[in-house]
Each structure stands twice: as structure tokens, then as C-alpha cells.
C-alpha positions as CSV (number, residue, x, y, z in Angstrom):
1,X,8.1,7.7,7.0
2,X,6.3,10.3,5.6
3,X,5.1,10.7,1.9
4,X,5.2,13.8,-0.2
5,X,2.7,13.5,-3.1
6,X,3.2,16.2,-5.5
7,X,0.4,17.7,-6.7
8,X,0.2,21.5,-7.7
9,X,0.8,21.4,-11.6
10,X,-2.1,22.6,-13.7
11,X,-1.8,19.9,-16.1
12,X,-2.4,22.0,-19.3
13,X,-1.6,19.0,-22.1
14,X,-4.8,17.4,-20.3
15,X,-6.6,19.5,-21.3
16,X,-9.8,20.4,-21.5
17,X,-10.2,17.9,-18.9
18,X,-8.1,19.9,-16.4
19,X,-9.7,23.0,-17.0
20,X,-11.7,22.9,-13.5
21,X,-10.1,20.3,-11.8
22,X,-6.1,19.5,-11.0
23,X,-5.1,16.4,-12.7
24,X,-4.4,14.2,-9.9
25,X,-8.5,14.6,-9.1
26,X,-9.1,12.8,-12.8
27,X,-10.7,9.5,-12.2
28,X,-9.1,6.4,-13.5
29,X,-11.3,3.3,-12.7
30,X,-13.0,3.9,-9.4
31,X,-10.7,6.2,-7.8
32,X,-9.0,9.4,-8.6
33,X,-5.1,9.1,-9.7
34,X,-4.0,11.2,-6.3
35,X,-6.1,8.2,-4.1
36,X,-4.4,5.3,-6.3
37,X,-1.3,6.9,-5.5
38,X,-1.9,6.9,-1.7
39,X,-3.1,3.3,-1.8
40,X,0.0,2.4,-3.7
41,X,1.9,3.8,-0.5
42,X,-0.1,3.0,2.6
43,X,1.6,-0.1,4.3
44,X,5.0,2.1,3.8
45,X,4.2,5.5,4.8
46,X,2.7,6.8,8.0
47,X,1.8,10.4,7.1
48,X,1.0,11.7,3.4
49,X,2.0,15.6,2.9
50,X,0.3,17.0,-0.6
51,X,1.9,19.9,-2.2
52,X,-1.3,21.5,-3.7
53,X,-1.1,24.0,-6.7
54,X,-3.7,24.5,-8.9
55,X,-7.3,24.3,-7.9
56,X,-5.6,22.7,-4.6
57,X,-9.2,23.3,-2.1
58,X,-10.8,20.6,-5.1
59,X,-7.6,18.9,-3.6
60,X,-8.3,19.1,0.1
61,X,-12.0,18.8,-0.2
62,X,-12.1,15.2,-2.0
63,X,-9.4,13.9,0.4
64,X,-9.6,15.5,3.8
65,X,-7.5,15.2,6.8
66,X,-6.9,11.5,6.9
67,X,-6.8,8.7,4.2
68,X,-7.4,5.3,5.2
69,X,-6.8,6.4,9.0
70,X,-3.6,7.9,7.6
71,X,-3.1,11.6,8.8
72,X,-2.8,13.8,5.6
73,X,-1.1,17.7,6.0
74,X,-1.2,20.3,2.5
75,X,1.5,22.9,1.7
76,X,0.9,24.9,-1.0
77,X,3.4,25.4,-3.7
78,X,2.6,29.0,-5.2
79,X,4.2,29.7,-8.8
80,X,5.5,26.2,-10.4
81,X,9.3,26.3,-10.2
82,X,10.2,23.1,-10.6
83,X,10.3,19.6,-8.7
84,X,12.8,20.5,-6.1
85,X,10.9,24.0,-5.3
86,X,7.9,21.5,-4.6
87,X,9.7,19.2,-2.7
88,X,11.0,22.6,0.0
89,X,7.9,23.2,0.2
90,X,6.9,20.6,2.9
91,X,10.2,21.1,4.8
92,X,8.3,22.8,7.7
93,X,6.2,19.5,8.0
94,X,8.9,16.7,7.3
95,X,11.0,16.0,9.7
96,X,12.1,12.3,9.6
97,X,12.6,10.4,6.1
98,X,10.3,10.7,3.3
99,X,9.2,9.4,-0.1
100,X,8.8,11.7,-2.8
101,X,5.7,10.3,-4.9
102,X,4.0,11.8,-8.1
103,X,0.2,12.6,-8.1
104,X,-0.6,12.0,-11.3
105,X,1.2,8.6,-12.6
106,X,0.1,5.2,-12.3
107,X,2.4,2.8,-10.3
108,X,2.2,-0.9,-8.3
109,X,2.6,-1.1,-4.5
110,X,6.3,-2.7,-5.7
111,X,7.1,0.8,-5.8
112,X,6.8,2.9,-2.5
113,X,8.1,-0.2,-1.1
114,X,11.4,-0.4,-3.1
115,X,12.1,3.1,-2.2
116,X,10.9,2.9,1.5
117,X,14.1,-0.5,1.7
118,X,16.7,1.8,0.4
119,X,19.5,2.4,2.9
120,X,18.8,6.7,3.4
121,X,18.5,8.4,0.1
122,X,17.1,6.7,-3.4
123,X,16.1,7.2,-6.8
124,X,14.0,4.7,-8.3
125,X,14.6,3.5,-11.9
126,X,12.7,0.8,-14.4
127,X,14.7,-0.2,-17.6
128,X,13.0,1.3,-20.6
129,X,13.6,0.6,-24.9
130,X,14.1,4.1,-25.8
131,X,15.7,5.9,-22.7
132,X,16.7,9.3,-25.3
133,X,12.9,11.1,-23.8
134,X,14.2,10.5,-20.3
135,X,16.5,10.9,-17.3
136,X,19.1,8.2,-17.8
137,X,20.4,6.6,-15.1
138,X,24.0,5.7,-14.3
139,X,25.6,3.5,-11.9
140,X,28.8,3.3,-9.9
141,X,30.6,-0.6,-9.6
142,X,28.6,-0.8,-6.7
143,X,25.3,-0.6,-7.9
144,X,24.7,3.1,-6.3
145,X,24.0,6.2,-8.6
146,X,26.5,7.5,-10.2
147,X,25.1,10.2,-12.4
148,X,21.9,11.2,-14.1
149,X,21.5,12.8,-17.4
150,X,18.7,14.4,-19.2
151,X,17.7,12.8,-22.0
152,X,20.9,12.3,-23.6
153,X,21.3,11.7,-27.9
154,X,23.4,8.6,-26.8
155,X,21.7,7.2,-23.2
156,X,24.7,5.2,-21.3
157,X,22.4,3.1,-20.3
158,X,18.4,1.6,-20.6
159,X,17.9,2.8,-17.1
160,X,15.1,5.7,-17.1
161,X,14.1,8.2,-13.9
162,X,11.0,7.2,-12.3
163,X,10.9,10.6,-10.9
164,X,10.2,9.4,-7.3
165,X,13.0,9.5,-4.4
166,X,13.8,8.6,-0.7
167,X,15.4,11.7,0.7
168,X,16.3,12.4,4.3
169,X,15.5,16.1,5.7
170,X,18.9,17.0,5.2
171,X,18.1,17.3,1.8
172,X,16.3,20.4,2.3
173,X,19.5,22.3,2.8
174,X,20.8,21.2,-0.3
175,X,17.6,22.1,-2.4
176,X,18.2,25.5,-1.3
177,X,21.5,25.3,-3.0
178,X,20.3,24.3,-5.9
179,X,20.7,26.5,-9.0
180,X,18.0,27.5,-11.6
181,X,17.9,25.8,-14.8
182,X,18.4,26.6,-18.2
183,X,13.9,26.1,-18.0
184,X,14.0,28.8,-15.1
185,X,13.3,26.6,-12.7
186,X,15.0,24.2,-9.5
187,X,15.4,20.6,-10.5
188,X,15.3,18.1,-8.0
189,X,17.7,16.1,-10.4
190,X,19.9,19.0,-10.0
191,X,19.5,18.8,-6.0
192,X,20.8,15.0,-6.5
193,X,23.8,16.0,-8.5
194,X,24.8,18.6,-5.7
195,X,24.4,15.1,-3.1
196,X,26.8,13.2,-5.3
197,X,29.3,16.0,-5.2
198,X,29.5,16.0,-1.7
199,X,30.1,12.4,-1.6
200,X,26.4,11.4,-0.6
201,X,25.6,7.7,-1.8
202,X,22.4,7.4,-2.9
203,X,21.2,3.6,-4.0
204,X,19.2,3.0,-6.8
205,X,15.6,1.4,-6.4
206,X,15.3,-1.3,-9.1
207,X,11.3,-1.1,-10.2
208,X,9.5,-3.6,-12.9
209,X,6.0,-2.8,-12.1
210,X,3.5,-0.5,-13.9
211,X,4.7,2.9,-14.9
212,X,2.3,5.2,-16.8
213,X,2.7,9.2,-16.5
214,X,-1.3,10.3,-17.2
215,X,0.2,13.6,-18.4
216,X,-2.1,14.1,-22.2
217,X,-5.7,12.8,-22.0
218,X,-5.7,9.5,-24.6
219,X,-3.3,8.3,-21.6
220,X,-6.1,8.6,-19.2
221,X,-7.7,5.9,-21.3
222,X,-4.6,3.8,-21.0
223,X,-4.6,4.7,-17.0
224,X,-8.5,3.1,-16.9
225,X,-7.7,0.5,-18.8
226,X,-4.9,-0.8,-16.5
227,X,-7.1,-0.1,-13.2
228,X,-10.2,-2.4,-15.4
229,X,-7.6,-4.9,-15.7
230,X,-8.2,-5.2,-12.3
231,X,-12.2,-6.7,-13.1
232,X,-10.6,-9.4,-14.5
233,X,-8.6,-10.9,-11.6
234,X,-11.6,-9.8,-9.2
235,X,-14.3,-11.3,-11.8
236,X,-16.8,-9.0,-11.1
237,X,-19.4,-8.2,-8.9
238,X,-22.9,-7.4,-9.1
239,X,-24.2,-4.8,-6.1
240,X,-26.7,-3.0,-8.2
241,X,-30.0,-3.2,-9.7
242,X,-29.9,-5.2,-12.6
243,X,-33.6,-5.7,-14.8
244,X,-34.7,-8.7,-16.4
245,X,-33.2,-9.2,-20.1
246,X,-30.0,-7.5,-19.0
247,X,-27.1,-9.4,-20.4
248,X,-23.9,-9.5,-19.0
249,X,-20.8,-10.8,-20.6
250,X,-16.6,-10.9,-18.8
251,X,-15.9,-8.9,-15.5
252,X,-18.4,-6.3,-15.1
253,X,-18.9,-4.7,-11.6
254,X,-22.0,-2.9,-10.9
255,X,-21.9,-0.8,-7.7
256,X,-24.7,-0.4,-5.5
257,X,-27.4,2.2,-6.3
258,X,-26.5,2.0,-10.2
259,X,-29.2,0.5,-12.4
260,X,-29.1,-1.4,-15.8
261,X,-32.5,-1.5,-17.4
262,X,-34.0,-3.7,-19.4
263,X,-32.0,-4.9,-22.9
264,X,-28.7,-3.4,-21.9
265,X,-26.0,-5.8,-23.2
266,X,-22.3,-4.8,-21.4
267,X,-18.9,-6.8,-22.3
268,X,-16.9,-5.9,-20.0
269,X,-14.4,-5.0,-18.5
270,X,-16.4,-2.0,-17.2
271,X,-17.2,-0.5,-14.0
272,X,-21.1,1.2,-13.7
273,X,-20.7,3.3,-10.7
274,X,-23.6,3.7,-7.8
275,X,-26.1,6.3,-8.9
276,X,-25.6,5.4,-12.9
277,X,-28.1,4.3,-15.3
278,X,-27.5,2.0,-18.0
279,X,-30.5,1.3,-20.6
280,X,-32.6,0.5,-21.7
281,X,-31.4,-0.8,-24.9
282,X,-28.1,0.1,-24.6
283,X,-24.7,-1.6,-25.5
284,X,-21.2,-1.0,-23.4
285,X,-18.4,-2.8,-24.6
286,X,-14.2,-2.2,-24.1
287,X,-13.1,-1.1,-20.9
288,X,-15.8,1.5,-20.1
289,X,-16.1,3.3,-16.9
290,X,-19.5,4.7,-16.7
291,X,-19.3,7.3,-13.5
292,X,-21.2,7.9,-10.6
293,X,-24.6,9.6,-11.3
294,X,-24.0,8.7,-15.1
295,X,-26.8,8.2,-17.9
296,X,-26.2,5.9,-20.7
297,X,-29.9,5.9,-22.7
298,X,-31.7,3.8,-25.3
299,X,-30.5,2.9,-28.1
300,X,-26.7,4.6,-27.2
301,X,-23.2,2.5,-27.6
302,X,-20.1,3.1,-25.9
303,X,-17.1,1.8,-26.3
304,X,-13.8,1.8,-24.4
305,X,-14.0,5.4,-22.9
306,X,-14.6,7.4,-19.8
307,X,-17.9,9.2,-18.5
308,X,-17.1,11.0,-15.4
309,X,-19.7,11.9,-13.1
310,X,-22.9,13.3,-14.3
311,X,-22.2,13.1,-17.9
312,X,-25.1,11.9,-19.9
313,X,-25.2,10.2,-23.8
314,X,-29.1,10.0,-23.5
315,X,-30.0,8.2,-26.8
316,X,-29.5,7.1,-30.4
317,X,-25.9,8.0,-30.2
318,X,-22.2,6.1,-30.4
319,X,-19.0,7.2,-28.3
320,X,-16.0,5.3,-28.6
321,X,-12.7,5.9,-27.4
322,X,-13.3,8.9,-25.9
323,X,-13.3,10.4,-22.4
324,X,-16.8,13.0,-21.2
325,X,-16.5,15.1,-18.3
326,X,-18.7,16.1,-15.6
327,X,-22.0,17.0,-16.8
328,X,-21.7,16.8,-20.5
329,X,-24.6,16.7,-22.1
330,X,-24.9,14.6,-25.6
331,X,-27.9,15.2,-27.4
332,X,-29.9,12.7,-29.6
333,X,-28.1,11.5,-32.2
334,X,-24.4,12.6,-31.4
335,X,-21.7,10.5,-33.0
336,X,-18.3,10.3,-32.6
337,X,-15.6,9.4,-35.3
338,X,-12.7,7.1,-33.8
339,X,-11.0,6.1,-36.7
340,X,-9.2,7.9,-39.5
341,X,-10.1,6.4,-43.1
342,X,-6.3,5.9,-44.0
343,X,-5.8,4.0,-40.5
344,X,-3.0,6.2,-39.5
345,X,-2.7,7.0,-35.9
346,X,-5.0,9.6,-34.4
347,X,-3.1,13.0,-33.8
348,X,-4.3,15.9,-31.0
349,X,-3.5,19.2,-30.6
350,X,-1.8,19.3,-27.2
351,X,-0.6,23.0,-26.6
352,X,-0.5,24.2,-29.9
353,X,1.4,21.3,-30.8
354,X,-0.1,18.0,-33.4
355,X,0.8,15.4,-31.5
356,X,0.6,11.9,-32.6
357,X,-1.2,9.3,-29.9
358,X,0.3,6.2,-31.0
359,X,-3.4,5.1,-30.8
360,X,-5.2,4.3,-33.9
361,X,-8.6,4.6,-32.6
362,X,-9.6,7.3,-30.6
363,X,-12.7,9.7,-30.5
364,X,-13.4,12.7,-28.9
365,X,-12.1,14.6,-25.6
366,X,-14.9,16.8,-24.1
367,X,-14.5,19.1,-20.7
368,X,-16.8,19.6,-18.2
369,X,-20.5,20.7,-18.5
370,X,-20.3,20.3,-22.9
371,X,-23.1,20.1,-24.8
372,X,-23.9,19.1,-28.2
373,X,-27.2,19.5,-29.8
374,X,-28.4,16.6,-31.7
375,X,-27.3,14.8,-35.0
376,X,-23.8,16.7,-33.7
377,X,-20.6,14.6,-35.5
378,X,-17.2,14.8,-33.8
379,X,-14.1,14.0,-35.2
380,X,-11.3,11.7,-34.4
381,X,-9.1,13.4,-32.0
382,X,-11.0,16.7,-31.6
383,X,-11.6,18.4,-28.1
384,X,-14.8,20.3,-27.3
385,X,-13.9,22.4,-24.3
386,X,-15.4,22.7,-20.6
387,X,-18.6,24.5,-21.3
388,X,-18.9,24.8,-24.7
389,X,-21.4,23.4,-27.3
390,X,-22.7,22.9,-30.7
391,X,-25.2,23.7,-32.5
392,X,-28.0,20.9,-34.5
393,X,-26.5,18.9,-37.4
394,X,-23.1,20.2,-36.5
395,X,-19.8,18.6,-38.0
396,X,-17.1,19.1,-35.5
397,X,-13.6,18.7,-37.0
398,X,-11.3,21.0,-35.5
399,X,-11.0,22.3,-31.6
400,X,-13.3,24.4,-29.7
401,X,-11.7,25.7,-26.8
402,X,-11.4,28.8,-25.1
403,X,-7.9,29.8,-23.9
């Protein structure tokens, strides 16, 4: 059994946090999405293939040639033209069964393994309240698929795409069949459809685990506050240096090589990753991931949010809900705003677009190498892009991001 991740989209509504890095690379807890993906997979799957797009050597370079002793082969997918143009892509590589796997949601094990006891082809499908924002699922009297329709005004039923398949390599013949859509591109949906016509059965995977598409970046909160969910059952562990007058409260794992200094007071969940530094005086509260080679100084706060590696809040500052990049930089003094003062929902710009989050709090998104000077404000909801900054004393309430 092999298992075709796809990962070559850019991931633009992520941004800025996709600016220098493909999206299955983003962190969520103490793994990237594409590795939680794998692990979700491994007792089912002998081989992973990766279609790679974007920034695919960051890709190759973080996983290698073999995952968990599992061989791993890339194929590049060129131009982005759709799921089923992916898919073709690893037809010189695949030549028994195969999973088709997205790099870039959050799933349980339950998954992978539904798909992998299908009888020959399968589409896996969870029941959902609002089916009308996805591909709605129909079923013949004997329980195998009977249609799929894109999010239809008036769904036939509550059963909603997972977007992940069992096909067998006969498939690829069919894919090259497959029109262009109305989007100008070659739907792997539309693949299926050309199976049913020919009489192909193809069973439906019944799945009631996790489901989360980290597609805009206040889900990758969500996404690490799922994997932290984790601390709770595990209760913790404590591999790093921890000084006297540190005080510890819930599941907090520190890995080894990360240090809390004196009068840092953590609630967890939260993960402090080796090489990070916490304190002194400092207060982390939510679920907080503090990342590898992180710096959280005196007399800083964080609450529920994301510091990926390197990133650095050095003192007298507050970040809450928010997600920092590799090496940002926060200088003295640097707040962030999380809540609007009529308690409405937070809304983000998400390509060109004000999108409402369905979160009520929720701070700031900043990409890669940022850097505020100090006494900076940010805004609810605002986005500071990879490698910009602000100036002393600055107010920051609208986007600052280069194209």
C-alpha cells in the first residue's frame, strides 16, 4: 500500500505564514502538519510518495528519504491544476494500491485505516451540520457511492467529502480522461464520476474522528490546540531545566535543552520545545507552543498562540492568540489587541477578502523574521508580513504586507 500525500499548493489564505515555507511544513504541536499526517498513516502504508509544489526542497529537506524506517519518493507537481492532476503525478512511482492523503489537514489514525479496509477503491466521508460548503455525498441501497455533488443549495444528504481516497492504479487511465473544470482545472471528484459511469463500485469509508483543514492561519491555532490536547492524556513531562521558583500548573511538557528561569508561572497545556527559554518572570497560559530555540523574556505574557522557531517576545510585552514566525523579533513593550470592544468576532483579510473567524479572541498573525520596535500596538486580526517591521510607538491596525 502506498500513500500519496499531497503537498504542492502554496497555501496563500495562510498567509503571511506561508510566504517562505509550504503549508504542510507549518508546525502544529511538536510536529509539522505533513509528519502528523505520515504518523496518522504508518501502520497502513508501506511507502509515502509526496507530490511537492511550492518551496517543495523545504519539503524534501525536513523529511528525507525515509520516515519512521518508511521509504519516502517526491514527484513534483509543476503549475497547480487541480487534485486529480496531483494525483497523475505519482503514476510513474505507484504501482500497487494507494491512499490519497492531504498534507495539510489534521486527522486521527481512524482514518488511513478506514480507507486502507475498503474493498479496491474508496472515498472517505464524516457526517457534517451544514454539508452546503462541501462535497456531498450520496449513497446507492447498498451503502456504496452513488454520486458526489459540489456543494449543492439543497445537500441530499449530511455526508461531506473528506477529500482522501483508496484508488487502484487503474485509476490513472481514467484521470487522464478527465475533463477540465468550469475552475480550469482536473477534479479528482470528476475522475470518480467518470469510475461510476463505467460501473466501478467504489465503497464509502465511514470516518468520526478529527477533521480540521489548516487552510487560513486562526485554524492553525485550532490545529495546536487539538495536538496540546494530547498533554492532557500524556500529563506532562519534564526533560528540561527547570530553576527554582518556577511554577507549573496542568500538562506542561518541557523538552530537553529548553530552560524556564526563575518566576516563570506556565498553565498549561503548552509545549516549551528543547533550545527555548522561558523567564524569568514570565507567564504562559492557554495552549501555547513556545518553539525550538524560542525566547520568552521578563516580564512578557503569552497566551494561547504559536512561536515558531526562533521567534523572540524579549520583555514587558503581552501576545495572545496569535501565531509568530521564525525569527520575529518583538521589541520591549509590544502588545497585541485580541479582543474587539463590541465582542463581535475577529475578522481577517484573507485574499482580499474580510473574512470572519468565528473566533472572538484573536491577536495578531506575523511572518517570518518581523520586527516591531518597542511600545508597537497590533490590532485584533492584523497581519504583519514576513520581514517587515514597525517603527517605535507604532499603532498597527490595518495589514502590512508585501504582495
Amino acid at each position: 500500500m502506498y500513500g500519496v500525500v499531497l503537498a504542492a499548493g502554496r497555501g496563500t489564505r495562510m498567509r503571511p505564514l506561508t510566504d517562505r515555507r509550504p503549508k504542510p511544513l507549518l508546525p502544529v504541536g511538536d510536529r509539522s502538519l505533513l509528519e502528523r499526517v505520515f504518523d496518522t498513516a504508518i501502520d497502513v502504508v508501506d511507502e509515502f510518495v509526496v507530490v511537492t509544489g511550492y518551496r517543495g526542497d523545504l519539503i524534501r529537506e525536513a523529511i528525507g528519504e525515509t520516515y519512521r524506517d518508511h521509504p519516502v519518493s517526491y514527484v513534483r507537481q509543476a503549475d497547480a491544476k487541480g487534485t486529480a492532476h496531483a494525483v497523475a503525478q505519482a503514476a510513474p512511482v505507484v504501482d500497487d494500491e494507494f491512499l490519497v492523503l492531504n498534507g495539510d489537514v489534521v486527522v486521527d489514525a481512524s482514518l488511513p485505516r478506514a480507507l486502507a479496509d475498503a474493498d479496491g477503491t474508496a472515498v472517505a466521508a464524516t457526517e457534517v451540520e451544514d454539508p452546503r460548503a462541501y462535497g456531498v455525498i450520496s449513497t446507492a441501497a447498498d451503502g456504496s457511492l452513488a454520486a458526489i455533488v459540489e456543494k449543492p443549495a439543497d445537500p441530499p444528504t449530511t455526508l461531506a467529502n473528506v477529500g482522501c481516497y483508496t484508488f487502484e492504479p487503474a485509476v490513472f487511465e481514467y484521470i487522464e480522461r478527465t475533463p477540465e473544470s468550469e475552475r480550469g482545472e482536473y477534479e479528482i471528484t470528476t475522475t470518480i464520476e467518470l469510475l461510476l459511469d463505467d460501473g466501478h463500485r467504489i465503497d464509502v469509508a465511514p470516518y468520526t474522528g478529527t477533521w480540521l483543514d489548516v487552510g487560513r492561519p486562526w485554524e492553525l491555532l485550532e490545529a495546536n490546540e487539538l495536538a496540546l490536547d494530547e498533554l492532557i492524556e500524556s500529563g506532562g513531562s519534564i526533560d528540561g531545566t527547570v530553576e527554582e521558583d518556577v511554577h507549573l500548573h496542568g500538562p506542561v511538557v518541557v523538552e530537553e535543552g529548553a530552560t524556564l528561569r526563575s518566576g516563570a508561572y506556565i498553565e498549561g497545556p503548552a509545549l516549551i520545545r528543547a533550545g527555548a527559554e522561558v523567564g524569568p518572570n514570565a507567564y504562559i497560559r492557554g495552549a501555547t507552543v513556545v518553539g525550538p530555540n524560542a525566547h520568552v523574556g521578563h516580564g512578557v505574557e503569552v497566551k494561547n498562540s504559536v512561536l515558531m522557531t526562533d521567534a523572540s517576545v524579549g520583555h514587558l510585552s503581552y501576545v495572545g492568540d496569535s501565531v509568530l514566525g521564525c525569527g520575529v523579533n518583538f521589541g520591549a513593550g509590544t502588545n497585541v489587541a485580541n479582543l474587539r470592544h463590541d465582542d463581535a468576532n475577529v475578522r481577517v483579510s484573507v485574499k482580499g477578502d474580510r473574512v470572519d473567524t468565528g473566533r472572538r479572541k484573536l491577536g495578531t498573525i506575523v511572518g517570518d523574521g518581523a520586527k516591531t520596535g518597542i511600545n508597537t500596538s497590533l490590532n485584533a486580526g492584523v497581519k504583519l508580513g514576513a520581514g517587515e517591521t514597525t517603527g517605535p510607538g507604532e499603532a498597527m491596525t490595518r495589514d502590512r504586507m508585501s504582495d
